[in-house]
C-alpha positions as CSV (number, residue, x, y, z in Angstrom):
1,X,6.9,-123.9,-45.2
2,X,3.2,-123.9,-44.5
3,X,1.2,-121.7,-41.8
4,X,-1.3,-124.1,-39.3
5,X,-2.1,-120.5,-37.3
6,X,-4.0,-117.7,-38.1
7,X,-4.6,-114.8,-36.6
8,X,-9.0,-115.2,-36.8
9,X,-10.7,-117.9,-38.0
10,X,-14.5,-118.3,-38.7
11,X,-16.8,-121.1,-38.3
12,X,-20.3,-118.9,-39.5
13,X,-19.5,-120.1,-43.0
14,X,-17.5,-121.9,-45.6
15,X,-16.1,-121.4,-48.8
16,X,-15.0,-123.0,-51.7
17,X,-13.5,-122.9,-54.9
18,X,-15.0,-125.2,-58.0
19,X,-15.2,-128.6,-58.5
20,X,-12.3,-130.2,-60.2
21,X,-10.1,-127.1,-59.9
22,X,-7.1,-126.0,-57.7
23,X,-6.0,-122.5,-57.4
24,X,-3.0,-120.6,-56.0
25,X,-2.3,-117.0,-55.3
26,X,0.8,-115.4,-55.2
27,X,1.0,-112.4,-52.9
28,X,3.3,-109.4,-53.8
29,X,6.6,-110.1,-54.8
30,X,8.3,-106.7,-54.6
31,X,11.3,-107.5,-57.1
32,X,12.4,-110.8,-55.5
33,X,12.8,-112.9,-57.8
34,X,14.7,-115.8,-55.8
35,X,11.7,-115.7,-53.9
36,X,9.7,-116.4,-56.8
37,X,12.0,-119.2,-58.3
38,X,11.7,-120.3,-54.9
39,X,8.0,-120.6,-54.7
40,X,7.2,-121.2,-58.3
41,X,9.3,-124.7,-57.5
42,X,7.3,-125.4,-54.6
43,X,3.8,-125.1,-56.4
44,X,5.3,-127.2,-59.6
45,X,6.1,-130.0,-57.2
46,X,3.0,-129.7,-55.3
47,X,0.9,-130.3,-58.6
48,X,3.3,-132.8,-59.7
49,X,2.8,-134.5,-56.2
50,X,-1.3,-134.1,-56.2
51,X,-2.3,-134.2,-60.1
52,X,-5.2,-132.4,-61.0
53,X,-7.3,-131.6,-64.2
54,X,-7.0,-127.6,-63.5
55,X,-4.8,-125.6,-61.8
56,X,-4.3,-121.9,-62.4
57,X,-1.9,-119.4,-60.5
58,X,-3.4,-115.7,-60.0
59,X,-0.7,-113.3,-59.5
60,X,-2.6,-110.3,-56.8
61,X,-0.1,-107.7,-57.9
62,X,3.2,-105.5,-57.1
63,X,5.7,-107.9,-58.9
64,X,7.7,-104.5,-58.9
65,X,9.7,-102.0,-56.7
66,X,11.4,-102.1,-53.2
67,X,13.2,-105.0,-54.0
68,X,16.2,-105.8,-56.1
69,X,15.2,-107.3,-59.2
70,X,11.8,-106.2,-60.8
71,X,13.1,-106.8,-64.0
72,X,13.9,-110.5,-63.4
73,X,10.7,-111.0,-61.8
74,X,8.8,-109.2,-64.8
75,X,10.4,-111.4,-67.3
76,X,10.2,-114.4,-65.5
77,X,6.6,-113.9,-65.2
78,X,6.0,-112.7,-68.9
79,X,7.8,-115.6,-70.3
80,X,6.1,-118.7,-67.8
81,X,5.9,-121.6,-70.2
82,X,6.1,-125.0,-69.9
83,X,4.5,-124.5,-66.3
84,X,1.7,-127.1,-65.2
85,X,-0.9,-124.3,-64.3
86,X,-2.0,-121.1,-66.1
87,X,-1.1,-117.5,-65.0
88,X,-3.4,-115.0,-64.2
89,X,-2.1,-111.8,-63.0
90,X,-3.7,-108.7,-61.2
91,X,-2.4,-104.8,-61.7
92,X,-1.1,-103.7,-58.3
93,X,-0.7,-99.8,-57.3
94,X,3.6,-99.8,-58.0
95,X,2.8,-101.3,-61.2
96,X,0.1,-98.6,-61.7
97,X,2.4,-96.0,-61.0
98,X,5.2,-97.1,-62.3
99,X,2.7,-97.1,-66.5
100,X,1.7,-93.6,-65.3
101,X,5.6,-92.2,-64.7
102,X,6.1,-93.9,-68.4
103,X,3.3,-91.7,-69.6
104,X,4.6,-88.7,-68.1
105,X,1.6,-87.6,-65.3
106,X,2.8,-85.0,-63.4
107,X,3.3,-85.0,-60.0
108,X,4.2,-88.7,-59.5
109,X,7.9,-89.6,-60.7
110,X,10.1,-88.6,-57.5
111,X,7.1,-90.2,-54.7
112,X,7.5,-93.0,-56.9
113,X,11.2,-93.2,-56.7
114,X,11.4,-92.7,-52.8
115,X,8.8,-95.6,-52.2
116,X,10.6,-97.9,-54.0
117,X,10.6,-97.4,-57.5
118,X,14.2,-96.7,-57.1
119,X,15.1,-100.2,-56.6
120,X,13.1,-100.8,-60.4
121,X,15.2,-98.2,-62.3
122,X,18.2,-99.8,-61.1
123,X,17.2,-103.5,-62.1
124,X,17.2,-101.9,-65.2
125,X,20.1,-100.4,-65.5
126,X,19.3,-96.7,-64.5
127,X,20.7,-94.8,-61.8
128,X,17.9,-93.5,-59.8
129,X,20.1,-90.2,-58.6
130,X,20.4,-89.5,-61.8
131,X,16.5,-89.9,-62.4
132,X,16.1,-87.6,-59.6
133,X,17.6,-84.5,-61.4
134,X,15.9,-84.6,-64.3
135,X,12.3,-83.0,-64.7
136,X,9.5,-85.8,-65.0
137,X,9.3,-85.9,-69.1
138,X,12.9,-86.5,-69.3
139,X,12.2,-89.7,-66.5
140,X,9.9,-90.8,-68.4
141,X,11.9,-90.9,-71.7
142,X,15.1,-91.9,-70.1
143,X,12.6,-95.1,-68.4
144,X,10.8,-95.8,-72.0
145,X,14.2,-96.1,-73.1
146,X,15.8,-98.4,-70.5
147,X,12.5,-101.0,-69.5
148,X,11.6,-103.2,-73.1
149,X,8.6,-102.6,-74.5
150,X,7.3,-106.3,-74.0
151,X,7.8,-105.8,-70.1
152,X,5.0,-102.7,-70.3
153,X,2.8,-104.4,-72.8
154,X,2.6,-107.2,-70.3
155,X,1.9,-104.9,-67.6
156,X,-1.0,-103.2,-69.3
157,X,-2.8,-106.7,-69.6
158,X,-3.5,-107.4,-65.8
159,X,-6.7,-107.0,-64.4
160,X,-8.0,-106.2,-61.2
161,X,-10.6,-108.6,-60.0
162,X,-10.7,-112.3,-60.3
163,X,-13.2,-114.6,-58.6
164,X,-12.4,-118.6,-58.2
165,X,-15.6,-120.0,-56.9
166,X,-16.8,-118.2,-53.3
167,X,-13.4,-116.2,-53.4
168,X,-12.4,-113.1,-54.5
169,X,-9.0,-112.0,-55.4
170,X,-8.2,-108.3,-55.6
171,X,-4.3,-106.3,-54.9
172,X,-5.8,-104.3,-52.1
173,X,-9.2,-105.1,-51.2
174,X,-12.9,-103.9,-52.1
175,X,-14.9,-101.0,-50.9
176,X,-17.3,-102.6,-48.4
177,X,-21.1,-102.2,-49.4
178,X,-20.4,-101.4,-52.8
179,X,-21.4,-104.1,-55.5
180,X,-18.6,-105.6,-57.2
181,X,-19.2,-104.6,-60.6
182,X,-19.0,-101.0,-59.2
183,X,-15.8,-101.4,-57.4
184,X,-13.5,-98.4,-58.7
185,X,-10.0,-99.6,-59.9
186,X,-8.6,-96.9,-56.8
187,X,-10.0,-99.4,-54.4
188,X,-9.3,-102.0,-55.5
189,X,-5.3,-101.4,-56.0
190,X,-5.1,-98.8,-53.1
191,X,-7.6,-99.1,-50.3
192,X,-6.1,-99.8,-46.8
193,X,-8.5,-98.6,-43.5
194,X,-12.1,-98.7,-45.1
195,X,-11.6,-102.5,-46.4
196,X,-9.3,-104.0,-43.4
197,X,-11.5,-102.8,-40.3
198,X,-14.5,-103.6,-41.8
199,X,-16.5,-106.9,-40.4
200,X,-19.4,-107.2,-42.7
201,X,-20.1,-110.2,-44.9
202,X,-19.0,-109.2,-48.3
203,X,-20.7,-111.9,-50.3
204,X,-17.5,-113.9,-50.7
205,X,-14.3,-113.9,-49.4
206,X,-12.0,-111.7,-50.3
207,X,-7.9,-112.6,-50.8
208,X,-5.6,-109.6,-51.2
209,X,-2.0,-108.6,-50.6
210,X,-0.9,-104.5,-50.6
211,X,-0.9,-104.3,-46.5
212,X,2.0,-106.3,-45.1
213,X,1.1,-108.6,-42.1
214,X,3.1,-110.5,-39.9
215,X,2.4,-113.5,-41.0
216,X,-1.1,-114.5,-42.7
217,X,-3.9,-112.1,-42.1
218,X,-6.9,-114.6,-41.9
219,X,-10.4,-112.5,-40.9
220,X,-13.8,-114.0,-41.4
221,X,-14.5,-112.1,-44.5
222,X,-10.8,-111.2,-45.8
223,X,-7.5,-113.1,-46.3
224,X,-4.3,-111.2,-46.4
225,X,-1.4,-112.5,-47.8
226,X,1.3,-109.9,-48.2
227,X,3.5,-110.9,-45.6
228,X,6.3,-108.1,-46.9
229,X,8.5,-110.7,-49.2
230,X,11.1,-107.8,-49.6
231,X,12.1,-107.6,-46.4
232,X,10.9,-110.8,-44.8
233,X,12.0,-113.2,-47.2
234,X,8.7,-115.0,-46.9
235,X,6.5,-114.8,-50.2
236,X,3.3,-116.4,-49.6
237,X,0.2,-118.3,-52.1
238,X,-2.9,-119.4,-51.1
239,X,-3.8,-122.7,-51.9
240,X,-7.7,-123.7,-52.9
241,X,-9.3,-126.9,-54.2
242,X,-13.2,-126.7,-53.8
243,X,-13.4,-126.4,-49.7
244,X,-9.9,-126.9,-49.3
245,X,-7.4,-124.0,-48.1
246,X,-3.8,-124.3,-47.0
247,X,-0.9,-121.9,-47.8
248,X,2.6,-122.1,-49.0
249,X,5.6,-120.2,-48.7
250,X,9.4,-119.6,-48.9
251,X,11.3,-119.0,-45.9
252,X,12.2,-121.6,-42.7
């Protein structure tokens, strides 16, 4: 599938992404990882179909939680070879959580279970009620126990800011009139209000997932593309070759 309508489109200014290169990003998966098959296929053939010297896949984030197979999705994505573009992946807030639970911080072990870290546990193979009575060093141990080392190794190697050209990709968005080589890793994985109402030029355009939109959220100076894969079944990328933008995505 492929969305023609946006929601706001600006003619004030262009973008564009290098010469020679094609890009796509991958909005949050959330533990579908039939959604992610799904899509994977549809960007192999799409290179296959429309050969080009570079293409790279940026990953904005939240691979975990809420939906039923984190674990899948984590090792699918940790072991992409034989793929016809590189893989670039960003840290979202669930898995930022989810390495702070491992380590124990206080505080954060039963929010994270009731907004969807639940669903992770059981992927792999922990009950999440049981989680629940236990105090937070014994969640943590039970969890170090239960998710492979290699899954949070690979975890703790995402960034959080990758620029393609004019474009900026982040999990959650920037805080506006802030430079971004000060942007604070809490923005940039958690910021909702401050980043999504504001209107100002940030430089470059800025593609993010974290808040769910019905359907592609295309502003002048933002691109959302968390259109709630979970529940929606649709798990969207971006798609950019030098002025070019189109999108792809599962779903009818």
């Amino acid at each position: 599938m492929i969305f023609n309508l946006f929601r706001r489109l600006s003619a004030e200014r262009s973008y564009a992404g290098p010469a020679g290169k094609r890009l796509y990003a991958v909005g949050d998966i959330h533990g579908r990882l039939d959604l992610l098959d799904d899509l994977l296929g549809r960007i192999e053939d799409d290179i296959l179909a429309r050969p080009i010297g570079t293409a790279a896949v940026v990953f904005l984030g939240d691979l975990i939680d809420r939906g039923p197979d984190s674990a899948g999705v984590v090792e699918r994505l940790r072991t992409l070879v034989r793929f016809p573009a590189k893989s670039l992946f960003l840290l979202g807030n669930h898995e930022e959580v989810l390495l702070r639970v491992l380590d124990a911080e206080a505080g954060l072990a039963y929010d994270w279970l009731g907004f969807g870290g639940d669903a992770c546990v059981e992927s792999y193979g922990v009950s999440a009620a049981t989680l629940q009575a236990m105090d937070e060093q014994r969640i943590a141990d039970v969890l170090r126990e239960a998710i492979p080392t290699a899954h949070v190794d690979f975890l703790k190697t995402f960034g959080d800011t990758f620029t393609f050209g004019d474009y900026l990709f982040v999990h959650a968005g920037i805080r506006p009139g802030l430079p971004i080589a000060e942007q604070q890793p809490k923005d940039l994985r958690w910021i909702r209000a401050p980043f999504l109402n504001d209107t100002h030029d940030h430089g470059c355009m800025v593609v993010h997932g974290h808040t769910i939109s019905d359907g592609i959220d295309r502003r002048p100076n933002r691109i959302g593309i968390d259109t709630g894969a979970y529940r929606t079944g649709v798990l969207t990328a971006a798609v950019i070759e030098e002025s070019d933008l189109h999108f792809l995505a599962t779903g009818g």
